[in-house]
N, C-alpha and C positions, 0 to 999 in steps of 0.2 A: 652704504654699509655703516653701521654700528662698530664705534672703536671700542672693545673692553679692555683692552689695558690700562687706559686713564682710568684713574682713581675717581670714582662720583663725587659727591657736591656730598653726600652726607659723611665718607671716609676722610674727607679734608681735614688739615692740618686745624684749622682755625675754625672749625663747625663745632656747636654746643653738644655736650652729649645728652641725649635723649632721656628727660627726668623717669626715673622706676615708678609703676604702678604697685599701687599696694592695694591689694584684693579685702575688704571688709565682709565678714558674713555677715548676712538679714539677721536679725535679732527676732524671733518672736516671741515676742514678751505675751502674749497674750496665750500661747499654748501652752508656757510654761506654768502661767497660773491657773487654765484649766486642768493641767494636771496635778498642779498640787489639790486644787479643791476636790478631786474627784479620789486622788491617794489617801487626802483627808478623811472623807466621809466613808470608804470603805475600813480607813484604819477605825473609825469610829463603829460603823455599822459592826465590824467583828470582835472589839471589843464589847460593845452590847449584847453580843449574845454568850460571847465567854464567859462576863460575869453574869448571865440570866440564868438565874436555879432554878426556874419553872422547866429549861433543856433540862435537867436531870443526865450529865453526864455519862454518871454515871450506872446509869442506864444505857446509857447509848453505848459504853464500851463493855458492857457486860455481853450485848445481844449484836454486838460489830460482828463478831465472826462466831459464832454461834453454829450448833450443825443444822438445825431448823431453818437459818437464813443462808447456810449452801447447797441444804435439799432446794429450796425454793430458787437458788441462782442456779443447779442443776438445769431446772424444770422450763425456765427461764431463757437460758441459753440453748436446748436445745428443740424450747419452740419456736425462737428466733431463726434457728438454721434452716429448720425440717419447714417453716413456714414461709421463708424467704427462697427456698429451694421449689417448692412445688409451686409457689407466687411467678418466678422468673420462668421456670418452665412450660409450666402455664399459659403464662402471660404473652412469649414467643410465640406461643403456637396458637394464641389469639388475635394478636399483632398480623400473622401471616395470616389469617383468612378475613382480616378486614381491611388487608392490599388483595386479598383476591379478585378474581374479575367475577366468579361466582356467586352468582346474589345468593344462593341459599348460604354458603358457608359466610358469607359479609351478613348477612338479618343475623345470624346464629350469635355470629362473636357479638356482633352490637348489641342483640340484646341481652346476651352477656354481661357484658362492660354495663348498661344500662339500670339492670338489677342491680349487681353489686358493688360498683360506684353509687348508686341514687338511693342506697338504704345504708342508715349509721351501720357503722361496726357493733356497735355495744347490741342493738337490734338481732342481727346476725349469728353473733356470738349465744342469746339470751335462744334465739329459734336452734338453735344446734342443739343446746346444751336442754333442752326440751321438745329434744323432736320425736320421741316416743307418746308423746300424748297425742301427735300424727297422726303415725304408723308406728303399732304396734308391735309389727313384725317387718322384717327386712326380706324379702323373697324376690330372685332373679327366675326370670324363665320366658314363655314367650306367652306374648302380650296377649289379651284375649281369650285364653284357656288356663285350664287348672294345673296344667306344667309345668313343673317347679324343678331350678337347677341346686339352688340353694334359700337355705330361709333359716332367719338364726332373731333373737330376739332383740328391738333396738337397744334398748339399755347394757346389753350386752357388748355390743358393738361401739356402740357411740358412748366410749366412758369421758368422763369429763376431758382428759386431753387429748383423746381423737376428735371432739368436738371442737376443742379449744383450735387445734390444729385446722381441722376445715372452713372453720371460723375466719381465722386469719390467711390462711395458704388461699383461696379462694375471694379473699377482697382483697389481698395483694396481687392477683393477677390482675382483676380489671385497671388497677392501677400501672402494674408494671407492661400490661400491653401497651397502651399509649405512651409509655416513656419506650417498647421498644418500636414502637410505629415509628414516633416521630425520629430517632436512631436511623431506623431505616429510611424513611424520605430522608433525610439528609445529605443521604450517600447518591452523586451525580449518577444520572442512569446512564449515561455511557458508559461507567463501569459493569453494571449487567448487561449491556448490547454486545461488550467489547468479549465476556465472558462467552455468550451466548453462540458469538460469533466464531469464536475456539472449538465448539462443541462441547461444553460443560452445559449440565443439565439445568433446571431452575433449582431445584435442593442443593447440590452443589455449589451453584454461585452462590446460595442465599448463606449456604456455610463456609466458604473459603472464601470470597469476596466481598460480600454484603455487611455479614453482621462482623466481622473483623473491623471493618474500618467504619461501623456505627458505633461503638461499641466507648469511641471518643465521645461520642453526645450521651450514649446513655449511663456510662459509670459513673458521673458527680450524681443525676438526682438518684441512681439509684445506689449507691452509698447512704442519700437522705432516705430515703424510703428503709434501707436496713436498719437505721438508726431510730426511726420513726416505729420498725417493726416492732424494736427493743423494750421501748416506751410502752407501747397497744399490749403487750401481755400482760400491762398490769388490770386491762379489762377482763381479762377472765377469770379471776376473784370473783366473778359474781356465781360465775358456775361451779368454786372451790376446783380448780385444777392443780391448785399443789403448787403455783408458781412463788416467786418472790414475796409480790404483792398480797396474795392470799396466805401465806405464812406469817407475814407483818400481822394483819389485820385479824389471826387467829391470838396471837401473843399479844395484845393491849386489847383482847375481847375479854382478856383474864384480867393482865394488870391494869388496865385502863390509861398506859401513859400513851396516850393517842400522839402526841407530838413527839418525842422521840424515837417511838417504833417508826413514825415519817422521817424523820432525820437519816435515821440507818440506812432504809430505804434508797432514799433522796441518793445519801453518799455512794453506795454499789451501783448503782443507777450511773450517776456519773462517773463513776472509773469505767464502767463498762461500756458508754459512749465514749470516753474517751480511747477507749484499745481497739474498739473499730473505728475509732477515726482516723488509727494510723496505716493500717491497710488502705483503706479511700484514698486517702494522700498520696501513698505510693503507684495505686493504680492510675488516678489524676495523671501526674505525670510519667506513666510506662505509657498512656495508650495519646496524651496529648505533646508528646514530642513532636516535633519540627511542626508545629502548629500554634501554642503559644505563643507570643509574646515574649511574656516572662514568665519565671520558673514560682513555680508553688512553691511559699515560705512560711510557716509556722508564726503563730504568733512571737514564741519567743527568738525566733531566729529576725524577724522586724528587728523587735527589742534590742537584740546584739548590734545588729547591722546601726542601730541608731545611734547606740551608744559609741559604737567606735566613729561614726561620722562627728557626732558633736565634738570628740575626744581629738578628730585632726584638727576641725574647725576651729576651737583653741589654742591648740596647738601653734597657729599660723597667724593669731592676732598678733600686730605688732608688742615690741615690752617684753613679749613669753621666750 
């Protein structure tokens, strides 16, 4: 047996005491100078354009909030929604018949996905917004006889932003199928065996068990793809939809300052990806809890967290 009472060899009367370590932080001297050069050049790059008069200011704050450039962020924002809504809707119910075991509904959606993934947008948008030189007329009824349910004339139908609309809502599907595919493979099939096996239907599980717990892989890219939507409306200027983009390019068709009416632009452009960035983020982490790693953090919220680390790290040098 082991005696603890006796005092060990290090508690001893006559034992050294054990010299204090003192903890040094790494120095990176070398990041500190890539950031000054890099704070350098952008304090540079924005004063060169502050003092540049060919920007025209005052220009750019005349037509900043202008009502011409919130018809066009109207038009804008809700070809983004209406286009991103019929794209996802879409796109699920293209996604599910190319997991089907059905070869006609899997040829259908592929060649789907096929066309409208494998032809530009601008292409798309340019056949939409001139599909009366088609068809003339728009008539439903049944195939092969003079039986007509409805017929109405295409120009009539297809004004520039119901065009604009099908344009986008329809090559956002082929897109958003395969981001909800893959969504779905994701998801281990023992959870629709285990579903199955309960007596829940296949529509059932695919909407109470399936696309809930896909829904982790597919909210980051399609947050990209929304952001991407936002962007793509500025192609339908060429069909005069009325949007952002086509109101800029209506107003320097007059005054000709082509580089400021882009500035204006530029700037609504990025406030407006940046207010859908904050939704994405939230849903980021509502649908990838206990799954991450680590938690989703802003770039300014880095920033903070650095500055307070450098700020103990200091703190703790010896001398302070």
């Amino acid at each position: 047996m082991i005696d603890t009472s006796s005092p060990t060899r290090s508690q001893g009367a006559g034992s050294a005491a054990a010299p204090e370590l003192q903890i040094v932080p790494v120095r990176n001297h070398a990041r500190w100078i890539a950031a000054a050069v890099s704070i350098a050049a952008l304090a540079g790059l924005i004063g060169s354009l502050a003092k540049n008069r060919n920007l025209h200011w005052d220009v750019i704050g005349h037509y900043l909030f202008a009502g011409l450039i919130f018809d066009g962020l109207t038009t804008t924002l809700w070809l983004t929604a209406a286009a991103m809504a019929l794209g996802l809707g879409l796109g699920t119910v293209i996604a599910v018949m190319r997991l089907s075991a059905s070869p006609v509904l899997y040829s259908l959606a592929t060649f789907f996905v096929w066309v409208f993934r494998g032809t530009p947008l601008l292409v798309q948008i340019i056949f939409w917004g001139y599909a009366a030189a088609l068809y003339k007329n728009v008539m439903i009824g049944i195939p092969f006889t003079h039986i007509t349910f409805f017929q109405a004339e295409t120009n009539s139908l297809l004004t520039p932003a119901v065009a604009a609309l099908l344009a986008l809502g329809l090559n956002e599907a082929a897109y958003a199928s395969e981001i909800v595919r893959a969504g779905i493979q994701s998801v281990d099939p023992g959870q629709t065996e285990a579903a199955h096996s309960l007596g829940m239907r296949p529509a059932l599980t695919m909407r109470r068990i399936v696309l809930p717990q896909a829904m982790r892989v597919i909210i980051p890219p399609m947050g990209n793809e929304t952001i991407n939507m936002l962007k793509m409306t500025a192609l339908v200027s060429v069909i005069s939809a009325h949007d952002l983009m086509s109101n800029i390019q209506d107003v320097y068709a007059q005054n000709y300052q082509v580089i400021p009416m882009l500035v204006v632009a530029s700037i609504w452009y990025l406030v407006l990806v940046t207010l859908l960035s904050i939704p994405q983020t939230w849903l980021e982490r509502r649908y990838g809890r206990g799954v991450t790693r680590m938690g989703h953090h802003s770039a300014l919220q880095r920033m903070m967290q650095g500055a307070v680390s450098l700020t103990r790290k200091h703190s703790k040098e010896p001398g302070r």
